[in-house]
N, C-alpha and C positions, 0 to 999 in steps of 0.2 A: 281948345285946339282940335278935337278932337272930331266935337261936333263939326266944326268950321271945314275938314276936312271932307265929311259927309257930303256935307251941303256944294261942297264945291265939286263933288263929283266922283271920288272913293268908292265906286260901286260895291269892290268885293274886299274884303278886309286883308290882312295879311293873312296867312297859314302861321304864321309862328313870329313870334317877339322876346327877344334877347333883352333880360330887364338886367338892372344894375340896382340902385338903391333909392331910384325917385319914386316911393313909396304912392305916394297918388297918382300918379302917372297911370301906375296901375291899375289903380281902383276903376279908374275912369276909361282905361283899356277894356276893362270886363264888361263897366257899365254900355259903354258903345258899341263893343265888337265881341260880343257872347263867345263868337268862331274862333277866333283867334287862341294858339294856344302860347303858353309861357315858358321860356326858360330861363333860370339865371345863367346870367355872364361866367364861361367860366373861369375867367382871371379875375373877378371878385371872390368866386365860388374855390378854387385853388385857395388863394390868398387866406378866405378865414377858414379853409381848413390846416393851413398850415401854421394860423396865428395862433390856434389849439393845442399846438405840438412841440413837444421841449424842440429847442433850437439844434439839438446834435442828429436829430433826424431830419429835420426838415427839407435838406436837399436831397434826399433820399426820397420822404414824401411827395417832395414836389414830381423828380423823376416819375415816383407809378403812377399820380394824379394825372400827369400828360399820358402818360401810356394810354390810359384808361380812357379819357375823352379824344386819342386821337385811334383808338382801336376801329373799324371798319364797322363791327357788329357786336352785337352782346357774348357771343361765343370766342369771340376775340379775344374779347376783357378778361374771360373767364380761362382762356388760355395761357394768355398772356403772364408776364414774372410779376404785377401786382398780387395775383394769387394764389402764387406758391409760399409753402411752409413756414418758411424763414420772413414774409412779407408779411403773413398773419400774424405772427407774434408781436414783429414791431407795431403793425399797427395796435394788437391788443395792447403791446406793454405802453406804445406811448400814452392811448389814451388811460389806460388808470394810472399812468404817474400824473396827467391831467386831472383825472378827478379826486386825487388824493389818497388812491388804495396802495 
């Protein structure tokens, strides 16, 4: 498809491609269009980070995870209530009760 695009006239590639989980798609993204750069989707990317996290945080999680990717700029993020005090902890405590500590 990829190719077929090329050939029909595709001159400049995209700047940026929002992947999900069609694992070759990608491959074949890279093979044809070096330029192009990747991001994952972030309602998959949301999603399996909150399939990680006991269930009594998760709407919680969810909340800073939008925070975070609708912040403006990285100084945002870093302003922002994802990274105060009390957000650290949860995230640390959720993930060792995820890995078992």
């Amino acid at each position: 498809m990829l190719q077929d695009l090329k050939i029909r006239g595709l001159g400049s590639p995209s700047k940026l491609a929002i992947r999900d989980g069609a694992l070759g798609f990608w491959v074949a993204l890279e093979e044809e269009f070096k330029e192009t750069r990747v991001q994952k989707c972030w309602v998959h990317k949301t999603a399996n980070v909150l399939d990680k996290l006991p269930k009594r945080v998760q709407a919680h999680a969810k909340k800073l995870v939008h925070d975070i990717y609708m912040a403006p700029t990285r100084v945002d993020v870093c302003n922002n209530s994802a990274s105060n005090e009390a957000n650290e902890r949860m995230w640390f405590n959720a993930s060792n009760s995820y890995n078992g500590l």
